[in-house]
C-alpha positions in Angstrom: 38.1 176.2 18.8 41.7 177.1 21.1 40.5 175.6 24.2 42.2 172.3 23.6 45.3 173.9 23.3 46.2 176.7 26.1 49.2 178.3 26.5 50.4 178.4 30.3 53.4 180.5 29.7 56.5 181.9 27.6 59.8 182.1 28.8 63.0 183.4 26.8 65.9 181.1 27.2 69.4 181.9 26.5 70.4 180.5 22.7 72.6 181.7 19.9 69.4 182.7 18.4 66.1 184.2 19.3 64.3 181.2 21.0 61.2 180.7 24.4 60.4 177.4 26.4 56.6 177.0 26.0 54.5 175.6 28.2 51.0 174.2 27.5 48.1 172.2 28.3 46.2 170.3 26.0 42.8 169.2 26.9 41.2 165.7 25.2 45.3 164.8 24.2 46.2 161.8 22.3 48.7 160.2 20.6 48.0 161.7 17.1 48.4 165.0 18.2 50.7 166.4 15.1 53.4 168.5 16.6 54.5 169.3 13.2 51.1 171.2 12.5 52.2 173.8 15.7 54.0 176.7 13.6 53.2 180.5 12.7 52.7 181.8 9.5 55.5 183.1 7.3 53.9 185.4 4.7 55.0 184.3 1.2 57.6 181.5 2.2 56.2 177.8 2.1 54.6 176.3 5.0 57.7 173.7 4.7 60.2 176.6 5.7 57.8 177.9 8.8 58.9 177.0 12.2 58.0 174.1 14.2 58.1 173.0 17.8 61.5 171.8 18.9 62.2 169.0 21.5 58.6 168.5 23.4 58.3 167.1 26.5 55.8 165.9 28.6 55.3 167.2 31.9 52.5 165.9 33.3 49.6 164.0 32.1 46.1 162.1 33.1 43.4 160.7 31.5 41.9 164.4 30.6 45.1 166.6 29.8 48.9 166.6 28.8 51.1 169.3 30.6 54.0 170.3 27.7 56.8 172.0 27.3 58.4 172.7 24.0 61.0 174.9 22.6 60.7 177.5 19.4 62.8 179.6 17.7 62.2 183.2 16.1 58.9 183.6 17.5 56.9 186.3 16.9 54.7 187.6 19.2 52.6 189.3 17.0 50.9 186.7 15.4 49.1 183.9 16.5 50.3 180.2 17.0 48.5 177.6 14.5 47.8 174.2 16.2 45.6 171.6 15.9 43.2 173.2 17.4 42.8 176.5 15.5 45.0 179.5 16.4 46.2 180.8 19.8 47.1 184.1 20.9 50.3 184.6 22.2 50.7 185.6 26.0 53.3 188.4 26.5 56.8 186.4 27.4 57.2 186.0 31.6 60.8 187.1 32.5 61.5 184.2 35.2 61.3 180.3 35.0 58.9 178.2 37.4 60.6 176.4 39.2 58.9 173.0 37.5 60.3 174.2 34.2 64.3 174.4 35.3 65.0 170.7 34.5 64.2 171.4 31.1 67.5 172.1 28.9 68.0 173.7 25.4 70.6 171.9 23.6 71.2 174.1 20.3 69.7 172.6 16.9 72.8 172.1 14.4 
């Protein structure tokens, strides 16, 4: 079941290495969800060493859905994001920034 987690949009940001803003909503949210279960798979490396979301931020949110944004690094478009919710299909990257997206900033993971 993906439809509690919909991706909204990709964007490429500018970063010393390969890294997209993400946006989603996610429908029925709560204060459990477990950030640390969004990743992809890494064939043959431990699920430890996958990648995780970096800085979330809320957007927007109400008493149905939560409007994120989140940063992650090396993604790889052709496989499918693993949340909570079962996994989700990757949209192909959008080339511009909404404008509701622009006060968001990347500060570089040391």
């Amino acid at each position: 079941m993906t439809s509690n987690f919909q991706i909204i949009g990709v964007y490429p940001i500018k970063a010393n290495e390969p890294c997209h803003l993400i946006e989603v909503m996610i429908h029925e949210y709560n204060d459990n969800f477990d950030w640390g279960s969004v990743t992809q798979e890494i064939p043959g490396v431990s699920r430890d060493n996958w990648q995780a979301v970096y800085d979330e931020q809320l957007i927007d949110q109400n008493d149905r859905a939560a409007h994120f944004a989140f940063f992650f690094h090396y993604l790889d478009f052709s496989k499918p994001l693993l949340t909570p919710s079962g996994q989700v299909v990757l949209p192909k990257p959008k080339w511009w920034m909404p404008f509701r997206l622009k006060k968001i900033k990347y500060y570089p993971v040391d």
